[in-house]
C-alpha positions as CSV (number, residue, x, y, z in Angstrom):
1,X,-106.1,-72.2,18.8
2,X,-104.1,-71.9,22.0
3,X,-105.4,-70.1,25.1
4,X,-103.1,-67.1,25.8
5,X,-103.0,-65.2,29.3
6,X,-100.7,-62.5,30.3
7,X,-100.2,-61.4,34.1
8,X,-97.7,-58.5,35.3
9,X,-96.9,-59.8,38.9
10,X,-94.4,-56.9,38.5
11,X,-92.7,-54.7,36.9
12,X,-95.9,-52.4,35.9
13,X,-96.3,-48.5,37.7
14,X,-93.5,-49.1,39.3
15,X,-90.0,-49.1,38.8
16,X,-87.9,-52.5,39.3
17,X,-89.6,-56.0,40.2
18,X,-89.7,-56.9,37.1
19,X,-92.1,-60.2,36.8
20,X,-94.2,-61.4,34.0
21,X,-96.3,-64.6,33.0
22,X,-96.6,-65.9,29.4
23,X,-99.6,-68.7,30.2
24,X,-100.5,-70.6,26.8
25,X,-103.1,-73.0,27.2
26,X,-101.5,-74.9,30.5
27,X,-98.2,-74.1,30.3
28,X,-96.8,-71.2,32.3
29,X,-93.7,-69.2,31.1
30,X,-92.3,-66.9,34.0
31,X,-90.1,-63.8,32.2
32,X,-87.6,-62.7,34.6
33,X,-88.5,-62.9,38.3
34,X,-87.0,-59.3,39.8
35,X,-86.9,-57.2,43.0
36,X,-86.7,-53.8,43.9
37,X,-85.6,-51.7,46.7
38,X,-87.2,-50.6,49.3
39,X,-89.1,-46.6,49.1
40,X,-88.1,-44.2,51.8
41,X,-91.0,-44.7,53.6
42,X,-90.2,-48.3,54.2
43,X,-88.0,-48.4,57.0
44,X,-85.7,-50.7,57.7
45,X,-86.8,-53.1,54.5
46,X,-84.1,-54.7,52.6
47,X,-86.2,-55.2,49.2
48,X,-89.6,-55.9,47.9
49,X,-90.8,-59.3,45.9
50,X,-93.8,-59.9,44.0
51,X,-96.6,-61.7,45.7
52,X,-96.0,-65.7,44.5
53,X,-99.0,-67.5,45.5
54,X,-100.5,-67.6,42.1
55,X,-97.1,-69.3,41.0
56,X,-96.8,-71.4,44.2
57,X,-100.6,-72.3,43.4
58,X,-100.1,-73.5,40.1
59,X,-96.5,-74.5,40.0
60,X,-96.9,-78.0,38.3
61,X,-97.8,-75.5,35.3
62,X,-94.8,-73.7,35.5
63,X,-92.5,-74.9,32.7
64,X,-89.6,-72.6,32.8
65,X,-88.3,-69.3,34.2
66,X,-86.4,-67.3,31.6
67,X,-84.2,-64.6,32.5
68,X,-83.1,-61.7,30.2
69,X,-80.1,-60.0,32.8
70,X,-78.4,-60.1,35.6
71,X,-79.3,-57.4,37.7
72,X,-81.7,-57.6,40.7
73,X,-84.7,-55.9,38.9
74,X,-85.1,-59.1,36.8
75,X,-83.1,-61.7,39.1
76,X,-83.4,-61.0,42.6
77,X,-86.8,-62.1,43.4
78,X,-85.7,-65.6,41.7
79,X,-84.2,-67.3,45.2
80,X,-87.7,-66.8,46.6
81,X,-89.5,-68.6,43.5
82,X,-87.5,-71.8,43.1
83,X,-88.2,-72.3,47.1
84,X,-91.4,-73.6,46.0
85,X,-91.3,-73.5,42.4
86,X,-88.8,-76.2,41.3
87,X,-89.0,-75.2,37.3
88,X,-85.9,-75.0,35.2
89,X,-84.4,-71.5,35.3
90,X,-82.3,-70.3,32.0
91,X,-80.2,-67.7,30.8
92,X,-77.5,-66.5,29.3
93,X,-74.1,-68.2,30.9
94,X,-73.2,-64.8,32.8
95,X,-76.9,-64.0,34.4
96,X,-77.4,-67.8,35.1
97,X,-73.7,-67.6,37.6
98,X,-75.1,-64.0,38.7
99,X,-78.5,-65.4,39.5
100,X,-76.5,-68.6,41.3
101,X,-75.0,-66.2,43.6
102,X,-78.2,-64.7,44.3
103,X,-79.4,-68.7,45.1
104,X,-76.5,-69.1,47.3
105,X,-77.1,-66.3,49.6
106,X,-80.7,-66.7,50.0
107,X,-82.1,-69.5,48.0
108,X,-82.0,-73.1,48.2
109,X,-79.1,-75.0,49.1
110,X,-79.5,-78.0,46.4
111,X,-81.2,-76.0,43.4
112,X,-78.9,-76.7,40.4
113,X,-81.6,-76.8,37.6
114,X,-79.8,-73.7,35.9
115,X,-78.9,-73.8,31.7
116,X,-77.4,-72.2,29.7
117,X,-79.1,-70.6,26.8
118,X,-77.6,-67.9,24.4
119,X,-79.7,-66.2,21.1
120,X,-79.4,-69.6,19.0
121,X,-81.0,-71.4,21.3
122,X,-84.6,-72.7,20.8
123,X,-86.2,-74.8,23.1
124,X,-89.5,-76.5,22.4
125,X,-92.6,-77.5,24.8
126,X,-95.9,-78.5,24.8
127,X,-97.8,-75.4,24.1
128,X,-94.7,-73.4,22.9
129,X,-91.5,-72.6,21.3
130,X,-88.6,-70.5,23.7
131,X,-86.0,-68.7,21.7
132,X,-84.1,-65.7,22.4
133,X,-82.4,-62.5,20.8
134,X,-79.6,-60.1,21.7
135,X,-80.3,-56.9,23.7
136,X,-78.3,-54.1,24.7
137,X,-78.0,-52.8,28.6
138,X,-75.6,-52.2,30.9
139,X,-74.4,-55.7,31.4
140,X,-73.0,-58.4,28.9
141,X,-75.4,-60.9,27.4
142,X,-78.6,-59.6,27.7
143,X,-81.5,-61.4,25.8
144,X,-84.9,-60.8,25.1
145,X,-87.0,-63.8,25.0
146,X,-89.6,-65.1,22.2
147,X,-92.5,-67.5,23.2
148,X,-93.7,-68.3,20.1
149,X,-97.6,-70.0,20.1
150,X,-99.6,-70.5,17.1
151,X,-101.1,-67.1,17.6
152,X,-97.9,-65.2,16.8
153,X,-94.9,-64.8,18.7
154,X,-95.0,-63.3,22.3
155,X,-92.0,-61.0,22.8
156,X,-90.3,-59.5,25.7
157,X,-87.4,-57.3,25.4
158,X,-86.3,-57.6,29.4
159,X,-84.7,-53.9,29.7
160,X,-82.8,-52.6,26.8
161,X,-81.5,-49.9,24.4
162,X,-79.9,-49.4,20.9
163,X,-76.3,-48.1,20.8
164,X,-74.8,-48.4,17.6
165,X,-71.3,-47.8,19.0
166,X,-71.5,-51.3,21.7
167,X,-69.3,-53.9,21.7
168,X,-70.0,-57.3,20.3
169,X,-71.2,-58.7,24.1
170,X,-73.5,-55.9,24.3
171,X,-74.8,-55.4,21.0
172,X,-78.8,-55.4,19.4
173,X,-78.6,-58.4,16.8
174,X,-81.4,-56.1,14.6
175,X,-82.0,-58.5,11.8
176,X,-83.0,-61.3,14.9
177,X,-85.3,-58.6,15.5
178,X,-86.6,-58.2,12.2
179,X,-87.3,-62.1,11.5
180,X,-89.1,-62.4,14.9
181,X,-91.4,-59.3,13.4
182,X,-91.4,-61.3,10.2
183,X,-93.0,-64.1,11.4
184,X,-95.6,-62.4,13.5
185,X,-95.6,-61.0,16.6
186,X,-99.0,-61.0,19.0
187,X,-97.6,-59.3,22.1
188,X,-94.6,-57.4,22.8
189,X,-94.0,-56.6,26.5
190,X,-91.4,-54.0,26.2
191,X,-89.2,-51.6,28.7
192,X,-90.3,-48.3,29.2
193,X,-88.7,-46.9,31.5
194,X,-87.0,-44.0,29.9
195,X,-90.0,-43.8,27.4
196,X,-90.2,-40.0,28.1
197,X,-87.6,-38.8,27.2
198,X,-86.8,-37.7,23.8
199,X,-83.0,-37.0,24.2
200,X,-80.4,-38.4,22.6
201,X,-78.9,-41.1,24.9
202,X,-75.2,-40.9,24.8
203,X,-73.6,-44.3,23.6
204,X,-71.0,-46.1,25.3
205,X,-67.9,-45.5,23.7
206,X,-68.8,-41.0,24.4
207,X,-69.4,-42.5,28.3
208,X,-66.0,-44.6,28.0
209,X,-64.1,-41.7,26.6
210,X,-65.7,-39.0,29.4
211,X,-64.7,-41.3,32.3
212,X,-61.5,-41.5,31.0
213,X,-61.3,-37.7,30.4
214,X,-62.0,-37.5,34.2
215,X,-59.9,-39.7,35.4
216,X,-56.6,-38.5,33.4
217,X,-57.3,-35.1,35.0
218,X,-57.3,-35.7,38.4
219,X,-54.1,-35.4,40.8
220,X,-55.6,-37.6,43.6
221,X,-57.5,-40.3,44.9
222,X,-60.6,-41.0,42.1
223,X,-63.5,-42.6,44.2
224,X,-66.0,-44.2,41.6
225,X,-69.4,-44.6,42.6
226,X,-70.9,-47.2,40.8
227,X,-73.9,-49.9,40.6
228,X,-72.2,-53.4,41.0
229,X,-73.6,-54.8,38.3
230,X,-73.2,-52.5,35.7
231,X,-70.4,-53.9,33.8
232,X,-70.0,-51.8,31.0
233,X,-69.4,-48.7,33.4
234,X,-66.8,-51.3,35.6
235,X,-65.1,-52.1,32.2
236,X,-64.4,-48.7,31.5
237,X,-63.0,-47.9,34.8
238,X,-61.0,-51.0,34.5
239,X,-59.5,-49.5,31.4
240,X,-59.3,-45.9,31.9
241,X,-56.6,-47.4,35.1
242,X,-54.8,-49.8,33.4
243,X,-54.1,-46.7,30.2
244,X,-53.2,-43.7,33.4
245,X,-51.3,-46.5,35.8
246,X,-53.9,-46.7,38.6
247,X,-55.1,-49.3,40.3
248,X,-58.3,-50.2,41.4
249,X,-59.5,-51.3,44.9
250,X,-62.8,-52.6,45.2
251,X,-65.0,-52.1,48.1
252,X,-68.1,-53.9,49.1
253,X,-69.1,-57.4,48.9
254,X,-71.5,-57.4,46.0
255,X,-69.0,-55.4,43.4
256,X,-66.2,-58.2,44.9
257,X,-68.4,-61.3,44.3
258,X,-70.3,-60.0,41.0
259,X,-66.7,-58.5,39.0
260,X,-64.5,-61.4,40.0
261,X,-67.5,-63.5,38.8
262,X,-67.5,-61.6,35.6
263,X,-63.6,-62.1,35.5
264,X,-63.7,-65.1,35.7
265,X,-66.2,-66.0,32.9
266,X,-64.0,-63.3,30.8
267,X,-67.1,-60.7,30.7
268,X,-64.7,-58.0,32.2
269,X,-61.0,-57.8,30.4
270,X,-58.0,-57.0,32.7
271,X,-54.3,-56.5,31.3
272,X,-53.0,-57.6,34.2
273,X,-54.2,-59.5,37.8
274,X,-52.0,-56.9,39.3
275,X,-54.8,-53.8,38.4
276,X,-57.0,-55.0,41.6
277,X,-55.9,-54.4,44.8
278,X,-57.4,-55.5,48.3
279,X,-59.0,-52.4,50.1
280,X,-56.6,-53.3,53.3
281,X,-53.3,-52.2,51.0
282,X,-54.3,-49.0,50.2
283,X,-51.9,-47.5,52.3
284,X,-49.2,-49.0,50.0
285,X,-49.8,-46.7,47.1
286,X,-49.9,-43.0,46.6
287,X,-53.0,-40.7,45.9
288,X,-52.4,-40.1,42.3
289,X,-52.3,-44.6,41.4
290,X,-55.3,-45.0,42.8
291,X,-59.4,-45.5,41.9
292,X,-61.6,-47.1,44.8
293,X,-64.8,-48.3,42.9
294,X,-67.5,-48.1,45.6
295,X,-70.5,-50.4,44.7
296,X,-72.0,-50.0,48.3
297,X,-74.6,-52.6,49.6
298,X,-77.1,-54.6,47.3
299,X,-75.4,-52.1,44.2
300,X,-76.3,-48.9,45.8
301,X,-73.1,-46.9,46.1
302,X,-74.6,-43.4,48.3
303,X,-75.0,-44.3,51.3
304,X,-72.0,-45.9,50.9
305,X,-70.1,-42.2,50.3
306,X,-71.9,-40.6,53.0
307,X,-70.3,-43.2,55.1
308,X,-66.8,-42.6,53.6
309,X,-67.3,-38.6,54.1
310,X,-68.0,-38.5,58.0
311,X,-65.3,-41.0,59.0
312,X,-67.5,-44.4,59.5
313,X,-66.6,-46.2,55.9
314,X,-64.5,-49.6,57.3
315,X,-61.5,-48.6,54.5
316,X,-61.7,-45.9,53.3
317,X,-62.2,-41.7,54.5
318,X,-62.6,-38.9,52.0
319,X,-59.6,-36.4,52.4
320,X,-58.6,-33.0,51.0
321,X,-58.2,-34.0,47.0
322,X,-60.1,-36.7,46.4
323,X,-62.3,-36.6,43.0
324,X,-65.5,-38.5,44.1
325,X,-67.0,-39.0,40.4
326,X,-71.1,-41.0,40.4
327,X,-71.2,-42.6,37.2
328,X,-74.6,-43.9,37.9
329,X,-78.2,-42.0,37.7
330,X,-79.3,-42.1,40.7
331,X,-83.4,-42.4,40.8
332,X,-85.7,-39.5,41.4
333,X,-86.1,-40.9,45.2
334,X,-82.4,-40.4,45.6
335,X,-81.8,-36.8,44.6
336,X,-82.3,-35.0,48.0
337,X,-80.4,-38.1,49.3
338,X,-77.1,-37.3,46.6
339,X,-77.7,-33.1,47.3
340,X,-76.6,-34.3,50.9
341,X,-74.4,-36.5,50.4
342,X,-72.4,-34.0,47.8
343,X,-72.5,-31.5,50.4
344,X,-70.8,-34.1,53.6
345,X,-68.3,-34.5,50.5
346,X,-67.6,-31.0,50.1
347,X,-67.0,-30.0,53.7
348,X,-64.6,-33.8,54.3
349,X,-62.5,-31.8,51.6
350,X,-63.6,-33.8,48.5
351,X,-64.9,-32.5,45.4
352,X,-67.8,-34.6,43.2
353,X,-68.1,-34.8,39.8
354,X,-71.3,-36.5,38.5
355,X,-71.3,-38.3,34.6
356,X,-75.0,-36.9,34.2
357,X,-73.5,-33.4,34.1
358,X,-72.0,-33.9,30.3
359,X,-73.8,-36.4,29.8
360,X,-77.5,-37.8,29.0
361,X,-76.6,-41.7,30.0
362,X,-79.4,-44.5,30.7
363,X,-79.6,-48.2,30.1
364,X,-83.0,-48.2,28.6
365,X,-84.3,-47.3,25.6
366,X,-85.7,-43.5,25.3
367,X,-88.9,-42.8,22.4
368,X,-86.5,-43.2,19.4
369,X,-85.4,-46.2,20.0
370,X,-88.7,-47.9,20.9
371,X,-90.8,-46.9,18.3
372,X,-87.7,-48.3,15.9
373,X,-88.2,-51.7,17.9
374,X,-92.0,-51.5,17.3
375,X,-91.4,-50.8,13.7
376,X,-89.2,-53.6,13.2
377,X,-91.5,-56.2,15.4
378,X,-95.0,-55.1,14.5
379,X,-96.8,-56.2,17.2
380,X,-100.8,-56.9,16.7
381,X,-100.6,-55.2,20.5
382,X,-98.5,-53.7,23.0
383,X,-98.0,-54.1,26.9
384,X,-95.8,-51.3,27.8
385,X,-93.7,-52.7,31.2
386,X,-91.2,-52.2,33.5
387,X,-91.5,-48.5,34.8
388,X,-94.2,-46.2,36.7
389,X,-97.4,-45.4,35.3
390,X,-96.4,-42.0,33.6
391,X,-93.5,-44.0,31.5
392,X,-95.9,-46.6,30.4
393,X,-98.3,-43.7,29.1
394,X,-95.5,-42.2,27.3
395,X,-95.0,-45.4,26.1
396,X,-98.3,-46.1,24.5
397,X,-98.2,-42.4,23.0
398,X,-95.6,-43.6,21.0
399,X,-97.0,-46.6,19.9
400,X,-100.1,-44.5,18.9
401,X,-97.7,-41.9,16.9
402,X,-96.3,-44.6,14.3
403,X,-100.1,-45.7,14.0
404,X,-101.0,-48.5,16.5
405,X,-104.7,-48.1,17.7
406,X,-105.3,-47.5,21.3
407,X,-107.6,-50.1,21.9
408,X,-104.6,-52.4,21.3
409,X,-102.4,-51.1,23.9
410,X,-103.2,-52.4,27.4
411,X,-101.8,-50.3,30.7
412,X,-102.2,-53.5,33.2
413,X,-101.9,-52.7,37.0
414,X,-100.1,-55.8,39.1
415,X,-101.8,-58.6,38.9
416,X,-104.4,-58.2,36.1
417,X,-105.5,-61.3,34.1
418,X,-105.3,-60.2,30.2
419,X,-106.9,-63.4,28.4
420,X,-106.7,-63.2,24.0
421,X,-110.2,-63.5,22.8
422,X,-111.7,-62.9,19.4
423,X,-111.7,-59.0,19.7
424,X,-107.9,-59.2,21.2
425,X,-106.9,-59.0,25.4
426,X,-109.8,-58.9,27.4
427,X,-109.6,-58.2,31.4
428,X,-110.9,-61.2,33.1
429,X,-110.5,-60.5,36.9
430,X,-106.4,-60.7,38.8
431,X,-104.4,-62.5,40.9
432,X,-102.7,-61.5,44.4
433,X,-99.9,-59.3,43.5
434,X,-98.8,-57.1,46.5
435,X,-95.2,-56.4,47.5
436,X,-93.8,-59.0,49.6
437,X,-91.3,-57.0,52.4
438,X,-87.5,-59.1,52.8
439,X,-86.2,-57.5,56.0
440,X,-83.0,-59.9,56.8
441,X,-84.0,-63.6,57.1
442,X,-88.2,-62.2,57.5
443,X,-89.8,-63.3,54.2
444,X,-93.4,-61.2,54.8
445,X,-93.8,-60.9,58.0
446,X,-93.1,-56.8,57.9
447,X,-96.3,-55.3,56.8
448,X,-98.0,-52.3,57.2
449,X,-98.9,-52.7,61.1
450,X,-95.2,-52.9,61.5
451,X,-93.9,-50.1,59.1
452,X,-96.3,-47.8,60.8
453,X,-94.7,-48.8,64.5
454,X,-91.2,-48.2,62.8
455,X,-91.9,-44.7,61.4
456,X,-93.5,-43.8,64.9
457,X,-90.7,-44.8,66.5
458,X,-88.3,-42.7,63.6
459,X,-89.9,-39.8,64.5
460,X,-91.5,-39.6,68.0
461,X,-89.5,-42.5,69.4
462,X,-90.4,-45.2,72.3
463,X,-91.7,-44.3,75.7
464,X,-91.7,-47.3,78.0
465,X,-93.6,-48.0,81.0
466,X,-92.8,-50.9,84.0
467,X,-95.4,-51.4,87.1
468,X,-95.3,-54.8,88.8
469,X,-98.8,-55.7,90.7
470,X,-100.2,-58.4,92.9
471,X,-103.9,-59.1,90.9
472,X,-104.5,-61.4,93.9
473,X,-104.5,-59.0,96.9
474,X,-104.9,-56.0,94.4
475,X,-102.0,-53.7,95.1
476,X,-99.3,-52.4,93.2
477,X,-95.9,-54.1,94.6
478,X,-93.6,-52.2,92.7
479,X,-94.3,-48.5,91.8
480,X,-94.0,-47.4,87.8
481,X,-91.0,-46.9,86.3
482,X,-90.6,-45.2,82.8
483,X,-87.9,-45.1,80.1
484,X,-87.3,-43.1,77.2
485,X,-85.4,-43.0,73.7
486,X,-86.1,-41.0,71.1
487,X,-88.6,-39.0,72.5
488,X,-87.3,-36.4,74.8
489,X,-83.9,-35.4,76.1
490,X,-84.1,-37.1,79.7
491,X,-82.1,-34.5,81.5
492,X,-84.1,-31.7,80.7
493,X,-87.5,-33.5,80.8
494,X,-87.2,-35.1,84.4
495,X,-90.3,-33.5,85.8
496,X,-92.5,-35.1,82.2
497,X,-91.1,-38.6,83.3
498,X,-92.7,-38.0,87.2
499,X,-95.7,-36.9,86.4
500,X,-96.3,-39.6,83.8
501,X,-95.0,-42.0,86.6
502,X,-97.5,-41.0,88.7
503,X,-100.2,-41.0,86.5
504,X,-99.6,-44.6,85.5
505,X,-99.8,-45.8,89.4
506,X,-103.1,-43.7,89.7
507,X,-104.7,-45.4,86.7
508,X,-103.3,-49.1,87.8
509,X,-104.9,-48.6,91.4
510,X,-108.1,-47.9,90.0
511,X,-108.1,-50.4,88.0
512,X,-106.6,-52.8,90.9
513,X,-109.9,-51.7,92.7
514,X,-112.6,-53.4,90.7
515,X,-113.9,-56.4,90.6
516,X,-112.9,-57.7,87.2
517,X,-109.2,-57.8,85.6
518,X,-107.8,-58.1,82.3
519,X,-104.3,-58.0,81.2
520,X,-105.2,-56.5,77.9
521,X,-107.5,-54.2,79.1
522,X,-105.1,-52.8,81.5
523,X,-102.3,-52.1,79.6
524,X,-104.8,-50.5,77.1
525,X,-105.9,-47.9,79.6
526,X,-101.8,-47.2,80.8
527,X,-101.4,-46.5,77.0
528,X,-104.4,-44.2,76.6
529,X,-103.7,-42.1,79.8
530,X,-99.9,-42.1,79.1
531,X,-100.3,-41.3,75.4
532,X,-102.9,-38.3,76.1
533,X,-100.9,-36.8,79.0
534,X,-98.1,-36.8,76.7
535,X,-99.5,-34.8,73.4
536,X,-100.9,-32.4,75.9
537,X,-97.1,-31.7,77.1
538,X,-94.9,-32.2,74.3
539,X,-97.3,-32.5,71.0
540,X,-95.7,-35.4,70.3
541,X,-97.4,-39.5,69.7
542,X,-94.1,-41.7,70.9
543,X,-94.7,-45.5,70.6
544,X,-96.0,-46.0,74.3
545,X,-95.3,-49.7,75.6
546,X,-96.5,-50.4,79.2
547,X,-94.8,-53.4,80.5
548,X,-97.1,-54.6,83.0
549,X,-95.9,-57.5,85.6
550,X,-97.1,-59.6,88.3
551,X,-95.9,-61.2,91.6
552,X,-98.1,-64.3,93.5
């Protein structure tokens, strides 16, 4: 009988980051290898990766990475894996050339181990058998993935829903489903990320025919805010022009690389070449033939339209009768951010019409819909992923509602070790599995240290400190000079700036005056007398930094 581990480097009380490890016997299997984005709190971040020393440790294990879609939650972590993990990467044809672009732009120059899998495809290896299945989400060709052991099949859905009304690239192929629950499934890793809610989610063809509604109503400019790489929503738009005689200019490089991509590889249909336009002709057609599809930076279209509604978007500034219509759910984290945003719309002369307002729309499967996939898969037990830790209770209320016992449903936190023994998954210890910070080329190096210096800075700002000294004859050559930003208006605050001046050459010639000297120990006492003096006045902690130099 085959040892069988499973280990959530992420993807579990949290949403996004999706990253999971199949181990049977001494084989690793690595499902989907995903980022997320950064939480308010982490400033200046550009998005969070799994932890990979326990992959980088063992890579010669690792047989394969298997990816179920093409969006960043399952994706985007993968350039930072294959840098030291050289295993074979597959997908479907569409999320292996989305996951290439991901490789190109921060990955390894010569990493071309990518195939091409689709649901027919089984692949066998030592210690298991790889096949896959149909899902639907947002994007085309979505799989789930099977490892199948002989212990029963371990299944993971990657995220999903049913809609009964989705076209062939998109659809559920339900009787897979049923034969991978006919032969026996062990574990079934499954989304739940919209596990609590009960309502119905509207299907694709009521979205295609609201957007359209939308659009065919409206006089002027139509600004769609949309995620990149959600396809379906881009299709629609793409038709809802072509049928009203608009055209569609696309704005931002990741909805440019990821739909001409798509295009190309025939995932998104256009009647005509003609239906795109460059941003830079926009001023060759009227208001009225017209959509701008915003996709914003790494897929997240607000900021973007805050931009566009005070005047500092590089194409395009909202005007008096432009529709701006969201077509995305924004996240919990991002509603005070959208309530702004709507309201910098309102007063450029804009008016917003969101597609949740009519609407109940989500990519992922709500209660319904996953207790049908647990009836058709009967699974011996259940590791609810991919959401925060409320969703994955929801999630294993359901299970126990259709009559699964709740000693066979396992809540893992990041990083547990659940190993199969005779009485089913036991906890035996974890791995490292905290978030990893990318901020531009930095790969780690932004921690906590630094994230608490940057929301110092965001609210109290920087007060700086210059004094140059001769440690030999034990003067001070140059007087202290001190610069602020951030922290108080200068003008107004002149007589704050002297007396902290002053302060910082008393301290320095007492310290000048004894018999021992340390740089470190110096600075450290300009920062406590500076910092103390300055709550006193103003209540406030600025980041103090005392530049202290020497002359010989």
């Amino acid at each position: 009988m085959s040892d069988i581990k499973i280990i959530a480097l992420g993807g579990v009380r949290e949403n996004g980051k999706n990253f999971y490890i199949a181990e049977v016997n001494d084989s690793i299997f690595v499902l989907d290898a995903g980022l997320k984005y950064p939480e308010n709190e982490q400033l200046g971040v550009d998005f969070v990766v799994p932890n990979l020393d326990y992959l980088i440790e063992n890579k010669r294990r690792v047989q394969g990475i298997f990816l179920t879609h093409g969006h960043a939650d399952a994706i985007g972590a993968l350039p930072y894996l294959i840098s030291e993990v050289k295993a074979p990467v597959f997908g479907s044809e569409l999320t292996i050339e989305l996951a290439k672009l991901f490789v190109k732009n921060n990955g390894p120059k010569k990493f071309h181990n990518f195939h091409v899998v689709d649901s027919n495809t089984e692949i066998e290896f030592g210690d298991a058998v790889v096949s896959f299945f149909k899902t639907t989400h947002s994007i085309p060709e979505s799989l789930g993935v099977v490892v199948g052991t002989d212990q029963g099949n371990i299944v993971y859905t990657g995220d999903f829903k049913f809609d009964q009304a989705a076209r062939a690239a998109y659809k559920t192929d339900l009787g897979r489903l049923s034969e991978i629950g006919s032969e026996g499934v062990l574990a079934l890793l499954a989304d739940s990320a919209n596990a609590g809610s009960r309502v119905q989610t509207a299907s694709e063809s009521e979205v295609g025919k609201e957007i359209d509604s939308v659009i065919s109503d409206a006089d002027g400019r139509v600004i769609v805010a949309a995620v990149a790489s959600n396809l379906v929503r881009i299709q629609q738009v793409f038709d809802s022009a072509a049928d009203h005689g608009r055209r569609v200019v696309l704005t931002g490089f990741d909805a440019e690389n990821i739909v001409r991509t798509a295009i190309r590889l025939k995932k998104l249909r256009i009647a005509d070449e003609k239906l795109i336009v460059k941003p830079k002709d926009i001023g060759k057609f009227a208001d009225r033939e017209l959509i701008v599809l915003e996709a914003g930076r790494m897929g997240e279209p607000i900021n973007s339209l805050e931009k566009m509604a005070v005047g500092r978007h590089r194409y395009v500034q909202i005007k008096e009768g432009d529709l701006v219509y969201i077509v995305t759910t924004p996240s919990v984290a991002k509603e005070a951010v959208v309530a702004r945003v709507e309201n910098l719309i309102y007063k450029a002369g804009g008016s917003v019409k969101l597609i949740t307002q009519n609407l109940h729309v989500s990519g992922h499967a709500n209660a319904r819909d996953l207790q049908l996939l647990m009836n058709l898969l009967k699974p011996q037990y259940l590791f609810p992923v991919q959401g925060e830790y409320r969703d994955l209770a929801a999630h294993a209320e359901l299970a126990e509602e259709i009559g699964m016992f709740p000693e066979n449903i396992y809540i893992m936190k990041r990083g547990d070790i659940m190993t199969l023994g005779d009485q089913g998954f036991l906890h035996e210890g974890g791995v490292a599995a905290g978030d990893v910070m990318i901020d531009g080329n930095a790969i780690g190096d932004v921690g906590n240290i630094v994230l608490r210096d940057r929301k110092v800075l965001s609210e109290d700002g920087i007060f700086i400190v210059a004094i140059t000294v001769n440690k030999k004859e034990k003067k001070i050559v140059s007087r202290a000079k001190v610069n602020t930003r951030g922290f108080v208006y200068i003008k107004k605050s002149r007589d704050i700036l002297r007396e902290s001046a002053e302060l910082v050459n008393g301290a320095v010639a007492d310290y000048l005056a004894k018999d021992s000297f340390d740089w470190g120990e110096l600075k450290g006492i300009v920062r406590d007398e500076v910092g103390r003096f300055l709550f006193e006045q103003t209540k406030r902690r600025p980041a103090i930094l005392p530049v202290v130099m020497e002359v010989r």
